[in-house]
C-alpha positions, 0 to 999 in steps of 0.5 A, a space after each residue: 344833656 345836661 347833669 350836675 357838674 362839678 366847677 373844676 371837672 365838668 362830665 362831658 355828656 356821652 364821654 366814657 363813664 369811669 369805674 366809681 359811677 360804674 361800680 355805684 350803678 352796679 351796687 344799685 342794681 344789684 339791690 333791686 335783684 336782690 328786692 326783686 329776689 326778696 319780694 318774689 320769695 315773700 309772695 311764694 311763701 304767702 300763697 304756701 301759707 294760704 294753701 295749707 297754713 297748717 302745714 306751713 313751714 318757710 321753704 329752705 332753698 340749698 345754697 347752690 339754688 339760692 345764687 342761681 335764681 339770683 344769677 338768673 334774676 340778674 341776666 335778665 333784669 340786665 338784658 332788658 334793661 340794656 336791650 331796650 332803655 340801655 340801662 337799669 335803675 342804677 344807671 338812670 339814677 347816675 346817668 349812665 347808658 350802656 352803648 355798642 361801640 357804633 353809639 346804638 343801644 345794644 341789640 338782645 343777643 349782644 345784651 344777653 351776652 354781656 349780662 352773662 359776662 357782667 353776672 358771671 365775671 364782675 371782677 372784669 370792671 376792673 380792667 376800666 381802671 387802666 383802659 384808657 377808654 375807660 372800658 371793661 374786660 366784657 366791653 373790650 371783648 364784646 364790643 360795648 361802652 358805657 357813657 355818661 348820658 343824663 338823657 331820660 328819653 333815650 340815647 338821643 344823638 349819639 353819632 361819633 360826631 357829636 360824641 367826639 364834640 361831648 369829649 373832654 380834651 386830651 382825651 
């Protein structure tokens, strides 16, 4: 339950995370799609060059191929992350934990469901700005939040209670 804290401005644990740590997650996490991306393309290219080095020449994917094996790539390292941990590497690395707004780990469909959205429309983060619950457009449509959780093990306790006790006040 415990992160680093700043004296002036402590991060409740489980309180809604806001769109800088957000933002920073998602660039995280969108580098290891790309890596992720990088290093199955190098893998493919070497066994081309083994089969027939002769005839070896660096395979030229169309654009239009390029960002949709990237889009995939992301739905799915998003999905699973969601779907079982509640986060991908970003997230684990600024403390944040993707949420249904009943504080349970998103189920598959529903993470399915917002890394689609998340892939498709990132410019909905956007909309955390001025929602009070520091929410996205895809959390206010799909019903899921993001908190802050430094928790490596798992959610942890995640009741309304003990979310509403985390709260800093006036919130």
């Amino acid at each position: 339950m415990s992160g680093p804290r700043r004296p002036d401005r402590p991060i409740a644990a489980h309180g809604p995370a806001g769109i800088v740590t957000r933002s920073l997650a998602a660039a995280v996490d969108t580098a290891v799609v790309i890596a992720a991306d990088t290093v199955v393309y190098w893998g493919l290219c070497g066994l081309l060059y083994v089969w027939s080095p002769r005839s070896f020449r660096w395979p030229q994917l169309p654009t239009a191929m390029i960002g949709i094996i990237g889009a995939t790539t992301a739905v799915v390292y998003l999905t699973v992350c969601w779907a079982t941990v509640g986060r991908g590497y970003g997230g684990s690395l600024f403390g944040l934990r993707v949420l249904s707004v009943d504080h349970r780990l998103l189920g598959w469909p529903h993470a399915t469901l917002r890394a689609v959205c998340c892939v498709l429309v990132p410019i909905g983060l956007l909309w955390a700005l001025i929602s009070p619950r520091r929410r996205s457009l895809q959390d206010v449509v799909l019903r899921s939040m993001v908190v802050y959780d430094w928790n490596r093990d798992g959610p942890g306790d995640l009741s309304p209670a003990t979310v509403a006790a985390h709260r800093p006040a006036g919130r």
